[in-house]
N, C-alpha and C positions, 0 to 999 in steps of 0.2 A: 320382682327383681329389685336390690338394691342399687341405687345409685352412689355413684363412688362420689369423691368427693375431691374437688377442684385442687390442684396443689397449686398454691402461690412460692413466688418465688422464695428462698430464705434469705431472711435482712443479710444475715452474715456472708452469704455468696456475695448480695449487691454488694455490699461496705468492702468485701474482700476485691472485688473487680474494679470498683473504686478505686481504690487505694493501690491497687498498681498502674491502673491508666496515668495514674497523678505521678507515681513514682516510674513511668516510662517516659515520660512527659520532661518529668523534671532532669532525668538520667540523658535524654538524648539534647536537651539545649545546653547540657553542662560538658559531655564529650562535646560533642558536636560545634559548637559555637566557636569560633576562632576568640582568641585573646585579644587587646585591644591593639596589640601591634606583631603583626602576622611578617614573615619574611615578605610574603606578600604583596601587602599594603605598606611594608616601609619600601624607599630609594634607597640604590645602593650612594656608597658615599663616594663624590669623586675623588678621587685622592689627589689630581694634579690642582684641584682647583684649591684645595682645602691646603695645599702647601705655600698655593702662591698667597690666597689671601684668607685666612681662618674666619675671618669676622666679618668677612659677607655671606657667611655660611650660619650664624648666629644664629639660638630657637631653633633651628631645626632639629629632625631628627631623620638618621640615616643608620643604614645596616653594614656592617664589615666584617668579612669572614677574612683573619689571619691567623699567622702561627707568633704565637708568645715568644718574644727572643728573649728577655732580658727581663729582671724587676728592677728596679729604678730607686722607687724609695715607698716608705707605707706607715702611715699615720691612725691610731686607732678609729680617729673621728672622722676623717676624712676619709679613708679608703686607702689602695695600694696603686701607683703608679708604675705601668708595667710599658715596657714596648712592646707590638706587635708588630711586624713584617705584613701588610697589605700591600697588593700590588705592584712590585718589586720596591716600596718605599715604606722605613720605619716610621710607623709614628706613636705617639704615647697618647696613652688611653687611660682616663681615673677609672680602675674599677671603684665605685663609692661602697660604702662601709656596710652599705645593706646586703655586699655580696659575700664579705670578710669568710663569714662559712664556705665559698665555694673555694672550692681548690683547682687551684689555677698553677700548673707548671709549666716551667721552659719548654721550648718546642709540642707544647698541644697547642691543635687546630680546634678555634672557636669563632663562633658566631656573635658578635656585639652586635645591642643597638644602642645606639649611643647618641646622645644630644648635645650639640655645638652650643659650649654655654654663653655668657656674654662677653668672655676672657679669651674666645676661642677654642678653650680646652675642650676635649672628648669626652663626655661624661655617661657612665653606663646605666641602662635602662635595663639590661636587660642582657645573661651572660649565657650561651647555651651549645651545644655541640652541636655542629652544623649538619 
């Protein structure tokens, strides 16, 4: 009686089961992972506090879901200064220049994050539908 003989596994199976674990791996921390500032993980912004006094709010960074009333004015290096209507008070928001490609119109509701610079101003982090 012959004896059969042993099957090892094939390299190209293992390399193949490989090379998906790796790219299952790499796929789920890349969906998966929250971005560095999540709705989350930011504060919303107080709004009464930030009228009475802008520059004890300074460095931070805070979340605001309004509606865009108005554009104000828009600089190609700096960005476009828009109002937006949060919580029943306008306030002006630099969108900065890195956002220039997004389109931003009157009356659409958007989610800023935005950081209290050392002037007070609103400056955005971060522009997205809420």
């Amino acid at each position: 009686m012959a004896r059969r003989k042993k099957s090892s596994p094939q390299p190209l199976l293992i390399v193949l089961v490989a090379v998906l674990v790796v790219a299952a791996f790499l796929g789920s921390r890349f969906f998966l992972s929250p971005g560095p500032e999540t709705k989350s993980s930011v504060p919303a912004l107080d709004v009464p506090a930030y009228m009475e006094n802008a520059n004890s709010l300074r460095g931070n960074v805070f979340q605001a879901t309004g509606v865009v009333s108005d554009a104000l004015a828009w600089s190609p290096s700096s960005g476009r200064l828009i109002a937006v209507e949060v919580a029943d008070e306008t306030l002006p928001i630099l969108v900065t220049a890195e956002f220039n490609a997004t389109n931003i119109q009157k009356g659409q509701k958007l989610l800023f994050v935005v950081e209290v610079d050392e002037n007070g101003i609103l400056k955005t982090k971060k522009v997205s539908q809420p």
